[in-house]
C-alpha positions in Angstrom: 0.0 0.0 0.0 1.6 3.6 -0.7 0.4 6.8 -0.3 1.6 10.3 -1.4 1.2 13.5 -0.2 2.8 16.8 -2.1 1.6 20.1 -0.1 2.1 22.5 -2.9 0.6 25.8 -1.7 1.6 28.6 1.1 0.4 27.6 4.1 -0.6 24.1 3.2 -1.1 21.3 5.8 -2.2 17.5 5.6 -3.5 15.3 8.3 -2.6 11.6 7.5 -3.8 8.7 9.8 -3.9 4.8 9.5 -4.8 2.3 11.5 -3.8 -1.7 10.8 -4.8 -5.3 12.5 -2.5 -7.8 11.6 -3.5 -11.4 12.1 -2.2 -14.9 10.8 0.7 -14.7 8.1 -0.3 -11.7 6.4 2.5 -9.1 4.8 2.1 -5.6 5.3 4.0 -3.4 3.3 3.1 -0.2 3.9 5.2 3.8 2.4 4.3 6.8 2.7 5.8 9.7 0.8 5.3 13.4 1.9 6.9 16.6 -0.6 6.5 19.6 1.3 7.1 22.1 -1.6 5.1 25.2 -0.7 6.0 28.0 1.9 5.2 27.9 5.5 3.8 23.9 5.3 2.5 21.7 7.9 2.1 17.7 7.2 1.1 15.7 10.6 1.5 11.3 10.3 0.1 9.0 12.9 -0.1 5.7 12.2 -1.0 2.6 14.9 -0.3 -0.8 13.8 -1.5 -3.9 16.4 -0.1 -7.4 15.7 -1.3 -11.1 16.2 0.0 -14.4 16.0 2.7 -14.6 12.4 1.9 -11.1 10.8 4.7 -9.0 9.5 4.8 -5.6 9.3 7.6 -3.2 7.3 6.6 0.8 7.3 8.7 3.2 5.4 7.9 7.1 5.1 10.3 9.8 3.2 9.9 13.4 3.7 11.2 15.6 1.3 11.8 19.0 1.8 12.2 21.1 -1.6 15.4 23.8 -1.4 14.6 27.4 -1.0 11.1 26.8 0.7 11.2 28.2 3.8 9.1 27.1 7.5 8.5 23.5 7.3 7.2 21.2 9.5 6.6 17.8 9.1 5.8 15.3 12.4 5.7 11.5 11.2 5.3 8.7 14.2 4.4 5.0 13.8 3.2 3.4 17.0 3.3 -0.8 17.0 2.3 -3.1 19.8 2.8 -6.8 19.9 0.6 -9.5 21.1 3.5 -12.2 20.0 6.9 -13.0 19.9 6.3 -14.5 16.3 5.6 -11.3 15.1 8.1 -9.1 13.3 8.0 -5.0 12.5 10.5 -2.6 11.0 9.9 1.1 10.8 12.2 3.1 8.1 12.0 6.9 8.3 13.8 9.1 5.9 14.6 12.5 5.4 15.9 14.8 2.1 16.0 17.9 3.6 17.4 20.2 1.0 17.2 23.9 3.3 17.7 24.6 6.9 14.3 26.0 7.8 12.7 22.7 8.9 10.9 22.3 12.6 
């Protein structure tokens, strides 16, 4: 599953939530892409993620931040609990942060 997010305009902001169940042997492959390439942008991620029994779970979310656009400020956080020891996770944030003005 991917999504995208590009906040183009001044002053744009995004809200982005998920919520997974993982049960039996399922695969979740889950990325997330945010481009914050208007002025003064605001992008918030949440994401909660509960696993059962054999269920894998890889998340991976790049923020970009375009050069010469100024007071950004991204928040991306991926929460997991879980109910097994068979159960495996991996969360891979990264970052291309091409100016200085990021919060």
């Amino acid at each position: 599953m991917e999504t995208t997010c590009r906040l183009t305009g001044r002053g744009a902001s995004a809200t982005l939530s998920a919520i997974y169940l993982g049960d039996e042997d399922q695969i979740l492959d889950y990325r997330t892409y945010q481009e914050h390439i208007g002025k003064d942008t605001q992008r918030i991620y949440c994401s909660r993620v509960c696993l059962m029994t054999k269920h894998h779970q890889f998340t991976q979310g790049l923020f970009r931040s375009i050069k010469k656009r100024l007071e950004q400020m991204p928040f991306q956080t991926n929460r997991t609990i879980k109910l097994s020891e068979d159960t495996w996770a991996e969360s891979v944030p990264n970052l291309e942060i091409e100016n200085n003005d990021v919060r």
